[in-house]
C-alpha positions as CSV (number, residue, x, y, z in Angstrom):
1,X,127.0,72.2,110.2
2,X,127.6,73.6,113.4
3,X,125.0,74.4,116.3
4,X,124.6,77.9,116.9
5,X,124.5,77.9,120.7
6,X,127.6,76.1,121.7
7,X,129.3,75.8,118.4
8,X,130.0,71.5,118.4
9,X,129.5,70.0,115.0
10,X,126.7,68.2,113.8
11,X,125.0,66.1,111.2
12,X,123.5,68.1,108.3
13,X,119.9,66.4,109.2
14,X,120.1,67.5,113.0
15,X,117.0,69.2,114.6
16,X,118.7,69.1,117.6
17,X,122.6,70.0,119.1
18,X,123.6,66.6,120.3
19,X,125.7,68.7,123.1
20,X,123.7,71.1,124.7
21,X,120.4,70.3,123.5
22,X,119.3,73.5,121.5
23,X,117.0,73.7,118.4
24,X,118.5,72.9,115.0
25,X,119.9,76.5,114.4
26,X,123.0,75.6,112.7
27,X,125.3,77.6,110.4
28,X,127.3,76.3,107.9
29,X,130.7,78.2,107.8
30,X,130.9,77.3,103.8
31,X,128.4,79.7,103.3
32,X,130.2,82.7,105.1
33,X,131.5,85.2,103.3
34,X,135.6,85.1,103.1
35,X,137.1,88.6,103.5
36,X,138.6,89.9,100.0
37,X,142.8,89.9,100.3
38,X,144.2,93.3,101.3
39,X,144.8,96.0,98.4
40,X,148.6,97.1,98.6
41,X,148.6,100.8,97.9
42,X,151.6,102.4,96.7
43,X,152.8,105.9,95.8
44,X,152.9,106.5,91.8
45,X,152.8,109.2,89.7
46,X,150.3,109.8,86.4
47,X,152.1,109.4,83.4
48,X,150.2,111.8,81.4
49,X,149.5,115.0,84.1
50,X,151.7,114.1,86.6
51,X,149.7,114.1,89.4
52,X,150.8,112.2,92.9
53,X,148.6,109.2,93.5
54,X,148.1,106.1,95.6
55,X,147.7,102.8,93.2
56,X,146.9,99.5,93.6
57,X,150.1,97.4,92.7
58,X,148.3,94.3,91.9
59,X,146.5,96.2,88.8
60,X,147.6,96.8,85.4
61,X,145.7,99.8,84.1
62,X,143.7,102.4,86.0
63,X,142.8,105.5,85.5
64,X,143.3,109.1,87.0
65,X,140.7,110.8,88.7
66,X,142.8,114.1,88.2
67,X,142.8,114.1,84.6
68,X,140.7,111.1,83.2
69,X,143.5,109.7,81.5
70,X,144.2,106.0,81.7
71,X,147.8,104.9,82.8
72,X,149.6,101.4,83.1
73,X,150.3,101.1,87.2
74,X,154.0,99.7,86.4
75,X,154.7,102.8,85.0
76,X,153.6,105.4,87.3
77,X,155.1,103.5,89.8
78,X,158.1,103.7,88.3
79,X,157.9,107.6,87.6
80,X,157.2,107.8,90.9
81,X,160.4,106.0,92.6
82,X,162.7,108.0,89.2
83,X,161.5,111.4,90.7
84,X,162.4,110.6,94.3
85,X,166.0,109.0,93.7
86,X,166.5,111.2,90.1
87,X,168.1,108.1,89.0
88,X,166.9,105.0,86.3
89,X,168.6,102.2,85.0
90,X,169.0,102.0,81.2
91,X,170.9,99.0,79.9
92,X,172.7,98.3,83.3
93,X,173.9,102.1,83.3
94,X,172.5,104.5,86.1
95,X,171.5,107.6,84.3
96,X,169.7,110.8,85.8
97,X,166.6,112.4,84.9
98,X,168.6,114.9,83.7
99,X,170.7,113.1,81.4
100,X,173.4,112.2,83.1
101,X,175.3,109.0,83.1
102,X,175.9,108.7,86.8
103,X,178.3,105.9,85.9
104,X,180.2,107.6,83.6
105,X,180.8,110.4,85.8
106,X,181.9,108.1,88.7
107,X,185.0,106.6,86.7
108,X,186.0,109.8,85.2
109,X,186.3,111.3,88.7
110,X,188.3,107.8,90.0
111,X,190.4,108.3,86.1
112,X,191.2,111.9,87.5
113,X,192.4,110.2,91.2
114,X,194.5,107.4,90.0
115,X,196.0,110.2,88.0
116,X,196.8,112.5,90.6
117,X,194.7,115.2,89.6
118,X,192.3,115.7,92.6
119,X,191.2,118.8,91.4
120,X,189.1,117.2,88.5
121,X,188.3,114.3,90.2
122,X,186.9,116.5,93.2
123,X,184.8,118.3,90.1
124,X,183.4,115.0,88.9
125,X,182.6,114.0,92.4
126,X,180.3,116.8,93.2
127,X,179.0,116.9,89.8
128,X,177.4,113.3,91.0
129,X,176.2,114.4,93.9
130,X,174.7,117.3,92.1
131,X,172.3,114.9,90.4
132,X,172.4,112.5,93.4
133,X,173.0,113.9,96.6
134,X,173.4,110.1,98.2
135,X,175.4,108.7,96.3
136,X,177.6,106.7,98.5
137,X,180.5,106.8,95.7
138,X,181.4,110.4,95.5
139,X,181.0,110.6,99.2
140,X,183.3,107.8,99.7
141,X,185.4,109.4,96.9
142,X,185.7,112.8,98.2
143,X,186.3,111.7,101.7
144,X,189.7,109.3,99.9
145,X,190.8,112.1,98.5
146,X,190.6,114.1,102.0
147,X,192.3,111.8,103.8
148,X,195.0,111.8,101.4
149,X,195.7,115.4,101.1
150,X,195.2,115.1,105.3
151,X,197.8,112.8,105.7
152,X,200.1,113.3,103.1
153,X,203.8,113.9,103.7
154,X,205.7,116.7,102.5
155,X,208.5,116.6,104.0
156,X,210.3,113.9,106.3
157,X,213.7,113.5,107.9
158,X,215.2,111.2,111.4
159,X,216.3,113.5,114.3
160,X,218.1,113.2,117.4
161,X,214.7,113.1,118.5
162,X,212.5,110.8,116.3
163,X,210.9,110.8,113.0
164,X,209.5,114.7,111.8
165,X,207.6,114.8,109.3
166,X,205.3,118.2,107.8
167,X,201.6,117.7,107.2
168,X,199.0,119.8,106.6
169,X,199.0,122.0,109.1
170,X,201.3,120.5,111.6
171,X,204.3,118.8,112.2
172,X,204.3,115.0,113.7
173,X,207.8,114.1,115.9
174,X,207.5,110.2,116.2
175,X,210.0,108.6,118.9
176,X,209.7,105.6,120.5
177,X,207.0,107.5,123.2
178,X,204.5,108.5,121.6
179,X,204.1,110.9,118.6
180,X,204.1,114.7,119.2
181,X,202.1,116.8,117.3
182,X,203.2,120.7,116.5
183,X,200.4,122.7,114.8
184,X,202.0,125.3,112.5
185,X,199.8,128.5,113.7
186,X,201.6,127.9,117.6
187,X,204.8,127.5,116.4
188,X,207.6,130.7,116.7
189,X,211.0,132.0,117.3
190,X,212.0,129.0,114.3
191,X,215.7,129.3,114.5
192,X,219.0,127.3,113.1
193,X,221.8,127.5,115.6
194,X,225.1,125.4,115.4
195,X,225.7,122.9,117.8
196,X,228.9,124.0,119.1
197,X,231.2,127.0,118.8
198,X,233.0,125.6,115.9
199,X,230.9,122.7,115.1
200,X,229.8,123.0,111.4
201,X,226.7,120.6,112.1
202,X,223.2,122.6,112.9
203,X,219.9,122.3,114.5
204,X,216.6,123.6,113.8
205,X,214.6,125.5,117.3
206,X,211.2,126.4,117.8
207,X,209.0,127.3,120.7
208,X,205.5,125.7,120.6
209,X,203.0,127.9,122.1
210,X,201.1,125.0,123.4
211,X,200.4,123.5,127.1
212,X,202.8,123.8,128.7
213,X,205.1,125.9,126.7
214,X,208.1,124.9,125.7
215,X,211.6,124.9,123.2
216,X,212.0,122.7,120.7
217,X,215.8,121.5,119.5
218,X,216.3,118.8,116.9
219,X,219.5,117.8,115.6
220,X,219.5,117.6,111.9
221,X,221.2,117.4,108.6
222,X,218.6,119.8,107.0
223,X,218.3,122.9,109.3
224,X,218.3,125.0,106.4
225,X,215.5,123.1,104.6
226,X,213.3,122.7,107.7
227,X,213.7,126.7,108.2
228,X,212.1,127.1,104.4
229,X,209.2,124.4,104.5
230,X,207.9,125.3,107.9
231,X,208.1,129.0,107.2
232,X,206.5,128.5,103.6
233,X,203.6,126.0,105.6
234,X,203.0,128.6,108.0
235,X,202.3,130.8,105.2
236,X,200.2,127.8,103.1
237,X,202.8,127.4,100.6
238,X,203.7,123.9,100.5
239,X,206.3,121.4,98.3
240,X,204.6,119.9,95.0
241,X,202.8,116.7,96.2
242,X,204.2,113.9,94.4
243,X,202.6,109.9,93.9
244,X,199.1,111.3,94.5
245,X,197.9,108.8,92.4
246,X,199.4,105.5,93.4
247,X,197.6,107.1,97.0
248,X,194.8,107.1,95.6
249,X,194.5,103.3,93.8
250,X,196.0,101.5,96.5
C-alpha cells in the first residue's frame, strides 16, 4: 500500500502514513488499471470489394464495414503493398500484377546486351519499367548501355599531336596536356593538304568554331579516312560498332 498524501509505502494494516501523518487513505497500485498495448494500424485492402482500409496487424480475421464481408488481415495487407509496388513474389520469381515475370524480362534484356543488340535490350528494359517504374535494374541497365554508346570509339589513330579518336558527337585529341575535345556541329573548312610541295605524306585541317577560334593540323597516315568519318558524323552516319557486347559484360 501506499499513503495517498505523500505517496511512502506502508503496511497493509496502517491507519495512519508513518511519514507525514495522514489518515489511512492508501491505494494499492495492483488494483490500477494497466493501459491496453497500442493497436498498430496499417493500410490494407478488402479482399472481396476492394475497398482501402486501415487494419489492425495483430488480428487474423475482421471484417469490412464497406461491404460486410469478412477478410483474413494477412491478406489485405498483402493486396494492399501488391497494388502499390505492382509487384509479388511467386516461388522466388518477381511477377507483376499484370502477369509479367519481372525476372524474366530483366535477363532477356541483359541476353540482348551481352549480345550486342542494344536495341532489344533497350525494349526489354523499358518493358520493366513499364510494369515497374523503380526498378533499379533497367535503370541501371539503360543507363550501361548509354554510357557505352556515349563513349564508344569509332574511330582512333596517333597524330603528330596526340591520340584522336571520334565519339559521339565529338572528337577527343589526347596529348600529354590535357585532352581536347572538338564537337562535330563547330567543326568547318575540314581539309587534307600535303605536307610539302612534293611530299606524298598528308594532313587532315579543320577550324573549330569554339573559344577562341582556331585551325587545327594533324599529321596523319589516314587523311583520307578522317575526311570521310568526320564528314559522315557530322551528318550522323557513323562506322558499324563492333564488341558491343564484351562492353557490355565486362
Amino acid at each position: 500500500m501506499f499513503c495517498s498524501s505523500c505517496g511512502a509505502k506502508l503496511p497493509d494494516n496502517a491507519k495512519f502514513c508513518y511519514n507525514c501523518g495522514a489518515k489511512s487513505g492508501a491505494f494499492d497500485l495492483s488494483r490500477i488499471p494497466q493501459a491496453a498495448p497500442q493497436t498498430r494500424f496499417v493500410p490494407a485492402i478488402c479482399t472481396n470489394c476492394g475497398a482501402s482500409l486501415n487494419v489492425d496487424s495483430s488480428q487474423t480475421a475482421a471484417v469490412c464495414p464497406f461491404c460486410n464481408s469478412a477478410y483474413i488481415v494477412e491478406k489485405a495487407i498483402q493486396e494492399y503493398r501488391i497494388s502499390v509496388s505492382g509487384n509479388v513474389m511467386v516461388n522466388g520469381a518477381s511477377i507483376n500484377i499484370n502477369g509479367k515475370n519481372i525476372d524474366n524480362l530483366l535477363e532477356r534484356a541483359n541476353q540482348y546486351g551481352r549480345d550486342g543488340d542494344f536495341d532489344k535490350a533497350l525494349d526489354y528494359f523499358n518493358e520493366v519499367l513499364d510494369s515497374d517504374v523503380n526498378s533499379e535494374k533497367a535503370i541501371m541497365g539503360i543507363q550501361k548501355i548509354k554510357n557505352i554508346l556515349n563513349d564508344y570509339v569509332y574511330f582512333s589513330e596517333k597524330t603528330n599531336k596526340g591520340l584522336l579518336e571520334l565519339k559521339k558527337g565529338r572528337l577527343i585529341l589526347t596529348n600529354n596536356v590535357s585532352p581536347q575535345l572538338f564537337e562535330l556541329e563547330r567543326i568547318y573548312g575540314l581539309t587534307i593538304a600535303k605536307k610539302g610541295l612534293f611530299s606524298s605524306e598528308k594532313s587532315l585541317q579543320f577550324t573549330y568554331s569554339g573559344l577562341p577560334e582556331r585551325r587545327i593540323t594533324l599529321d596523319t597516315s589516314n587523311a583520307g579516312k578522317w575526311f570521310i568519318v568526320i564528314e559522315d558524323a557530322k551528318m550522323g552516319k557513323y562506322p558499324k560498332m563492333q564488341n558491343l557486347g564484351s562492353l557490355f559484360a565486362g
